[in-house]
C-alpha positions as CSV (number, residue, x, y, z in Angstrom):
1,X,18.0,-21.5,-8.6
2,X,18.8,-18.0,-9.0
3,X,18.0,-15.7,-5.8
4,X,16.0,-12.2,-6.8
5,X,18.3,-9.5,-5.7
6,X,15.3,-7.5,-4.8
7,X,14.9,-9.6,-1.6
8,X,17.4,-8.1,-0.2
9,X,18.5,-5.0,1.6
10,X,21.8,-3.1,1.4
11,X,23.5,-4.5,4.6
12,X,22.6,-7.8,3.6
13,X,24.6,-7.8,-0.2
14,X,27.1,-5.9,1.7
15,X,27.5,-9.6,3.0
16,X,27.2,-10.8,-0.3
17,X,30.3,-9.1,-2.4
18,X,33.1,-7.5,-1.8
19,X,34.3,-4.8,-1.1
20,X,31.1,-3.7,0.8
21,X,30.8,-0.5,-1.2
22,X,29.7,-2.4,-4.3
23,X,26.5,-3.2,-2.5
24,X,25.9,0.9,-2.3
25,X,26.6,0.8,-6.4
26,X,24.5,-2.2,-7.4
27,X,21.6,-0.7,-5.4
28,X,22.3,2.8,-7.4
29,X,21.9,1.0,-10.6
30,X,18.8,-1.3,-10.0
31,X,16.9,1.5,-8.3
32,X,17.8,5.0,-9.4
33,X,19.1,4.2,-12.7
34,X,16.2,0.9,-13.1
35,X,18.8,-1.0,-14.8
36,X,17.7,-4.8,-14.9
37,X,20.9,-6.5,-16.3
38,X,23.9,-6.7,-14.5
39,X,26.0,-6.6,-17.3
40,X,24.8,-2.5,-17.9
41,X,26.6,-1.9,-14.5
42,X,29.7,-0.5,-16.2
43,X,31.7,0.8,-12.6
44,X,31.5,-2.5,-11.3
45,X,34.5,-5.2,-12.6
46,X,33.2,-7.8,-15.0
47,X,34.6,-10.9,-12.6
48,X,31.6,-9.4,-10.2
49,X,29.1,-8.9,-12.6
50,X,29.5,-12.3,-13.8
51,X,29.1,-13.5,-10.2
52,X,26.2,-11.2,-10.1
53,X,24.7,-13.2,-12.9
54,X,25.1,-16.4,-12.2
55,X,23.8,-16.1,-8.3
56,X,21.1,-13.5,-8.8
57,X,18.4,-12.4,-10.8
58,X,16.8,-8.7,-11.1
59,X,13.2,-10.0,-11.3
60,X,10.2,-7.3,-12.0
61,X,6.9,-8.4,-11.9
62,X,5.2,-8.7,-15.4
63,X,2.6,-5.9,-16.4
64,X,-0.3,-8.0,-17.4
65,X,-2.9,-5.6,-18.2
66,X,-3.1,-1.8,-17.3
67,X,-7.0,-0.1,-17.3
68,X,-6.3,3.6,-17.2
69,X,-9.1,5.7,-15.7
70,X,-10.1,8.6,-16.9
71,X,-8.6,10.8,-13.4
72,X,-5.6,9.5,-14.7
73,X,-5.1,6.8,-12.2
74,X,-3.8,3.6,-13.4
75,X,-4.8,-0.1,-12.1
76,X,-2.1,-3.4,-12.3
77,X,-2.4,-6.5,-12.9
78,X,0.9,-7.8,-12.1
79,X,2.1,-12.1,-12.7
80,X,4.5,-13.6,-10.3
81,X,7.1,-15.6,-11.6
82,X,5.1,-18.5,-10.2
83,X,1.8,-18.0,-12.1
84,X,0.1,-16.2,-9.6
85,X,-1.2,-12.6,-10.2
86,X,-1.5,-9.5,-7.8
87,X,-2.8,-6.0,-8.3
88,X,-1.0,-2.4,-7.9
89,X,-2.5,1.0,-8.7
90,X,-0.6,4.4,-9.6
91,X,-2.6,7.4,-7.7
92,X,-1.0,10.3,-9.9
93,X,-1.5,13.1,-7.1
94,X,0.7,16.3,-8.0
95,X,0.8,17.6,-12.1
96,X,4.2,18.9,-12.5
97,X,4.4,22.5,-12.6
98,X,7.1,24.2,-15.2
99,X,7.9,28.2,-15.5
100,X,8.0,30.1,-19.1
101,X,11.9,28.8,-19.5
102,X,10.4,25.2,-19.1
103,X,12.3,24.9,-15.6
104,X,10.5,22.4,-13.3
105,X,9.4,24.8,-10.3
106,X,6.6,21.9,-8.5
107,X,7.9,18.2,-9.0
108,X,4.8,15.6,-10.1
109,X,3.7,13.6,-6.8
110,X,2.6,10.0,-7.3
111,X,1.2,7.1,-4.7
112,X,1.5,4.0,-5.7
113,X,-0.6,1.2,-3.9
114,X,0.9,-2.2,-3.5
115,X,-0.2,-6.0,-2.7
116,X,1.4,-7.7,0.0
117,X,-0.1,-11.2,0.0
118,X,-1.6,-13.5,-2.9
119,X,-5.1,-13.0,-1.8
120,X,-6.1,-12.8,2.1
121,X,-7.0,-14.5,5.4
122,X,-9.0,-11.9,6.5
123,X,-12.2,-12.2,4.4
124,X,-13.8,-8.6,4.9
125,X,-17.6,-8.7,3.4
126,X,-17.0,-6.3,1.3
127,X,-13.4,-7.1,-0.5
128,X,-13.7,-8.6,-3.7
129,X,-9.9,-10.2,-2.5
130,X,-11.0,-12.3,0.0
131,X,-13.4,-14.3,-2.4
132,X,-10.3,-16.0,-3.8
133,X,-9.0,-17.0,-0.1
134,X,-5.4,-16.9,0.9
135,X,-2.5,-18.2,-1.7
136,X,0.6,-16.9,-0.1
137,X,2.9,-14.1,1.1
138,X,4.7,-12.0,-1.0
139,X,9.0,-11.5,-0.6
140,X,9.8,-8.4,-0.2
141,X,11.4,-8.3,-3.6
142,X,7.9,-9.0,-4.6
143,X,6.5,-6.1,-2.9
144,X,9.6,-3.5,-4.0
145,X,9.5,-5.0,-7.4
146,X,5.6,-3.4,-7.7
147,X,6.9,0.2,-7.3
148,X,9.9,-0.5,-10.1
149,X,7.6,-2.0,-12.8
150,X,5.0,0.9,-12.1
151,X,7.9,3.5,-12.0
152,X,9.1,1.9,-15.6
153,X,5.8,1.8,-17.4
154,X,5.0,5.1,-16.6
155,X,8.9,6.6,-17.1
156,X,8.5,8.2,-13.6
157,X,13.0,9.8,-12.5
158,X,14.4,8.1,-9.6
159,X,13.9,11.6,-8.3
160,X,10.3,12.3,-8.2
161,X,8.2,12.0,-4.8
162,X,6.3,9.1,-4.8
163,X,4.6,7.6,-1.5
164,X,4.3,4.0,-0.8
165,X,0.8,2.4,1.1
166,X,0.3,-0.7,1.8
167,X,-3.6,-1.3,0.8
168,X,-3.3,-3.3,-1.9
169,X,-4.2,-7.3,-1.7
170,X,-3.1,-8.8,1.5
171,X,-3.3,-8.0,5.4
172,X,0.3,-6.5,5.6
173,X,0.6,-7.3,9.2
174,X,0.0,-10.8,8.1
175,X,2.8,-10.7,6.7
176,X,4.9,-8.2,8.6
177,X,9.0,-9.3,8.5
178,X,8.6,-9.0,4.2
179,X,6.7,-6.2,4.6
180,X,9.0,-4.6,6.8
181,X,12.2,-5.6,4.5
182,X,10.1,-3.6,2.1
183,X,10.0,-0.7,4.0
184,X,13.8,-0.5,4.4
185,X,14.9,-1.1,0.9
186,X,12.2,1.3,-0.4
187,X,13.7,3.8,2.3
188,X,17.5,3.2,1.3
189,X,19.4,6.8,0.6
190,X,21.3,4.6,-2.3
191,X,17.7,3.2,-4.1
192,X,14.3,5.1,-4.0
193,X,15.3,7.1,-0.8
194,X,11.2,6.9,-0.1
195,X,11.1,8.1,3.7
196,X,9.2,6.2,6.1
197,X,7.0,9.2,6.4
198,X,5.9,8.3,3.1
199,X,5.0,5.1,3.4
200,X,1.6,4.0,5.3
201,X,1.3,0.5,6.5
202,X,-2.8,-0.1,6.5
203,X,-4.2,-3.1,9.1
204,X,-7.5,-4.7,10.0
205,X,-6.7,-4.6,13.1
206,X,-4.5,-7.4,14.0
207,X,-3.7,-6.0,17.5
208,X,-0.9,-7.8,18.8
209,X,1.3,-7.5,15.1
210,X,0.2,-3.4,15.4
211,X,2.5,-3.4,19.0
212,X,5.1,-5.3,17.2
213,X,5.5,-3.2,14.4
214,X,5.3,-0.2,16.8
215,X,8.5,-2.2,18.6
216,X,10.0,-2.4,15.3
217,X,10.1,1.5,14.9
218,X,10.3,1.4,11.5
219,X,9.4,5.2,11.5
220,X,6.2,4.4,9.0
221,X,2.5,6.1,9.5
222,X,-0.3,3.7,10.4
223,X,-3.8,3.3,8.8
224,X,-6.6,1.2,10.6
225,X,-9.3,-0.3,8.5
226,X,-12.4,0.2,11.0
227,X,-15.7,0.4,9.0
228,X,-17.6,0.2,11.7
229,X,-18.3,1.7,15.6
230,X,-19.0,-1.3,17.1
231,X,-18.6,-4.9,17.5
232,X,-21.7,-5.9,16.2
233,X,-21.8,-4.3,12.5
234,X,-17.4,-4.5,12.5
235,X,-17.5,-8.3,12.8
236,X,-20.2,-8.8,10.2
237,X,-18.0,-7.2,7.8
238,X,-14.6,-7.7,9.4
239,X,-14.8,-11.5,10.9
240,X,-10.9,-10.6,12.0
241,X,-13.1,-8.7,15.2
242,X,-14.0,-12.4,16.9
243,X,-10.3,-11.9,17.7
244,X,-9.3,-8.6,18.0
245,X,-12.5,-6.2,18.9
246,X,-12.2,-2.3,18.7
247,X,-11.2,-1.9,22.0
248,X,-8.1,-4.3,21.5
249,X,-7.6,-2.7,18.1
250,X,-7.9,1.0,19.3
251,X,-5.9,0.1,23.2
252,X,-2.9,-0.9,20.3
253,X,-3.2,1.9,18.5
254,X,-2.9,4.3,21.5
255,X,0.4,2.5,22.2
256,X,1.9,2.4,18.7
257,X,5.0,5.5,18.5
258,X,3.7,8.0,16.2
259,X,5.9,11.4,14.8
260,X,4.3,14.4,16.7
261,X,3.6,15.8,13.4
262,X,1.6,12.6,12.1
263,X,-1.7,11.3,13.1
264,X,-3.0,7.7,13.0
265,X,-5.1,7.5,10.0
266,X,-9.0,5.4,10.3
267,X,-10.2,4.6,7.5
268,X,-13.9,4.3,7.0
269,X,-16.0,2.6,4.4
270,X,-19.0,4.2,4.2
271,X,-21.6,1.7,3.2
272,X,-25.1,3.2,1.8
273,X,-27.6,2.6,5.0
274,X,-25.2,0.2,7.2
275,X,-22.9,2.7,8.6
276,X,-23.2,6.3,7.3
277,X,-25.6,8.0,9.4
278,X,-25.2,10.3,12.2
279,X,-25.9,7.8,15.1
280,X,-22.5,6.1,13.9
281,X,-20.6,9.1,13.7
282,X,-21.2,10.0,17.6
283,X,-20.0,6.9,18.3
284,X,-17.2,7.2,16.7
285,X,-15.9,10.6,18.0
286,X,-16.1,8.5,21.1
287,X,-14.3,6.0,20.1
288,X,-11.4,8.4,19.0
289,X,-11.3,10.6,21.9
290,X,-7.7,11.0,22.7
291,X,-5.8,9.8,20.1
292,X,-4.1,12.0,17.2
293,X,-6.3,10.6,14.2
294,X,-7.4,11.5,11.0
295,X,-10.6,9.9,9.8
296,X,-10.4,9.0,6.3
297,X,-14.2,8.3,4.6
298,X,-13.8,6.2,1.8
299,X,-17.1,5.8,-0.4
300,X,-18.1,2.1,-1.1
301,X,-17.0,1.2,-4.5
302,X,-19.4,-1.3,-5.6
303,X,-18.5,-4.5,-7.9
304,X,-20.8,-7.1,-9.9
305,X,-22.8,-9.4,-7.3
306,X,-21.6,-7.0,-3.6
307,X,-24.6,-6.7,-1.6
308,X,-23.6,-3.0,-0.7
309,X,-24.4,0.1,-2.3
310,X,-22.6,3.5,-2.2
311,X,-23.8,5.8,0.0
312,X,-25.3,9.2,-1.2
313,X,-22.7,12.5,-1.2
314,X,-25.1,14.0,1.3
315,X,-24.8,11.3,4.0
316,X,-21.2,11.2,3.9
317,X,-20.8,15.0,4.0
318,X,-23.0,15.8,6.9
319,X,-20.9,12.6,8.3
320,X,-18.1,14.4,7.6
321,X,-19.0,17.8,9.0
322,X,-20.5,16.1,12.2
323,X,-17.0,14.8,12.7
324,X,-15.2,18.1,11.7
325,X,-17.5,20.2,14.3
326,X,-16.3,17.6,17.6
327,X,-12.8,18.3,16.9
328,X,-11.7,15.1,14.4
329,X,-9.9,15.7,11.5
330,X,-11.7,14.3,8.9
331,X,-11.6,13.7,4.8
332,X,-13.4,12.4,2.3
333,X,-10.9,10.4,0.0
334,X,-11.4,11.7,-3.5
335,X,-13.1,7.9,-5.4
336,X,-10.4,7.9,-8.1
337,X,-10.8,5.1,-10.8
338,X,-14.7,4.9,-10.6
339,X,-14.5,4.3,-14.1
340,X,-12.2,1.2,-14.3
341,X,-11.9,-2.0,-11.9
342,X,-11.2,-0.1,-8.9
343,X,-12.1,-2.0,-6.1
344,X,-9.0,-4.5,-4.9
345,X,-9.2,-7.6,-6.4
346,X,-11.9,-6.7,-9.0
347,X,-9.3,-6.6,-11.9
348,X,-8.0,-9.9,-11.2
349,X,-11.1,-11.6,-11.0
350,X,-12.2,-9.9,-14.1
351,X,-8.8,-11.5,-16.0
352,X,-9.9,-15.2,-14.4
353,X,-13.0,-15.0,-15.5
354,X,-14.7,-14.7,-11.7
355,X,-16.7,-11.5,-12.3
356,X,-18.6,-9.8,-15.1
């Protein structure tokens, strides 16, 4: 069975052909120039492209279905070449911005959102993922190969910024060694040349994998998925806390080697009479007291048969300004894709027939 050359990183085909320097070229061709033959790479002799061929295989995941919302953001449901499906999403986040002579002066900015597990172990209360349980990791080819088939659909150069987070399906630190493969062929100088910096690894708040990615020093920005300000509420929603409470999950944090001009992003799901009132936000500039963070408020987005609600634009502001005036950088992420099935998992189970 053919291996998917996505799997692997630069300085492992160096180990794979010969002279090393073809591994610099092949990457060249599969991720700046998205070639998916072999055969196309021209500078490369034809004994090794026949080699190439008959040990590899550039495998893309297949675009299943695209809903396109009206922001302009773009949700994916993406087969495996075992059957299984997984979802992406394109954030557009920049417009490109041309002078008279048609001369790009602002280059167009994208995020792109990937899975890194079939399904989850986790099983959050309020992710439509974790209703189908846990399949299986992803490889890391499988996790690369989201950002190429997104990048091809939408005809997006080699050359434009694009940022990488890990928030798709999947608890990333569950499955951390493909995950950080990933991060090191996305950040290759020879393939997308995505910096570290631009790529956010998001967690539940698995404790002890957060200290060993910090040990890995991969250089990436970390997001924790908090929800909630104490124990109580966080392991109604998040059972993960039996395990790893906030105080394990915030001690790790503190620990975890951060760029001095970076901050350690929490998200926050705010929940409509659960967790967005003022009470909570005391106790979470508490919580937060001295570390470098950025609160990130994320507004519920609710799916058929969730017993949440979305919280009212009022709540979440004054949330948002209580933080703001105690000295935490604080945002309210724009709800992009309102209008299509934005909330992970929800496209998926739509396409199985598992929600309305």
């Amino acid at each position: 069975m053919k291996k998917n050359i996505l799997d692997l990183t630069k300085e492992e085909l160096e180990r794979e052909v010969s002279p090393k320097f073809r591994a610099k070229q092949i990457f060249q061709w599969i991720y700046q120039k998205g070639v998916e033959a072999f055969e196309q790479m021209s500078n490369l002799p034809k004994t090794l492209r026949k080699e190439l061929a008959q040990k590899f295989e550039i495998a893309l995941p297949k675009i299943l279905n695209v809903e396109v919302s009206k922001d302009g953001s773009k949700k994916y449901l993406l087969g495996l070449a075992d059957g299984h499906t997984i979802e992406s999403v394109l954030l557009p986040m920049k417009k490109e911005e041309r002078d008279e002579e048609g001369n790009i002066v602002k280059e167009a900015k994208y995020t792109v959102c990937v899975s890194s597990q079939v399904g989850c172990k986790v099983g959050c209360e309020f992710c439509l993922t974790a209703k189908g349980g846990f399949v299986r990791n992803l490889t890391p080819g499988e996790i690369v190969g989201q950002v190429l088939a997104i990048r091809k659909d939408n005809d997006i150069p080699a050359n434009r910024r694009v940022n990488v987070v890990y928030m798709g399906m999947g608890e990333p630190l569950d499955n951390l060694e493909n995950v950080a493969k990933a991060v090191k062929i996305f950040s290759d100088e020879n393939g997308l040349s995505i910096s570290p910096r631009r790529q956010t690894i998001s967690t539940s708040g698995l404790a002890p994998k957060i200290k060993k990615l910090g040990d890995m020093n991969l250089g990436v920005l970390l997001a924790i998925s908090l929800h909630a300000v104490d124990d109580e509420l966080r392991q109604k929603l998040m059972p993960i806390n039996k395990a790893y409470n906030i105080e394990s999950v915030i001690q790790a944090v503190k620990e975890f080697p951060i760029d001095q001009r970076k901050r350690v992003m929490f998200e926050y799901l705010m929940i409509k009479n659960l967790n967005d009132d003022i009470k909570a936000a005391k106790k979470l500039v508490k919580l937060l007291h001295g570390i470098k963070a950025k609160v990130n408020l994320i507004y519920f987005n609710p799916y058929p048969g969730s017993p949440f609600q979305r919280p009212e634009e009022e709540r979440v502001k004054r949330f948002q300004q209580y933080l703001l005036d105690h000295g935490v950088l604080c945002t309210i992420r724009e709800s992009k894709g309102l209008d299509i099935s934005a909330a992970c998992g929800q496209l998926k189970e739509k396409k199985s027939g598992c929600a309305v």
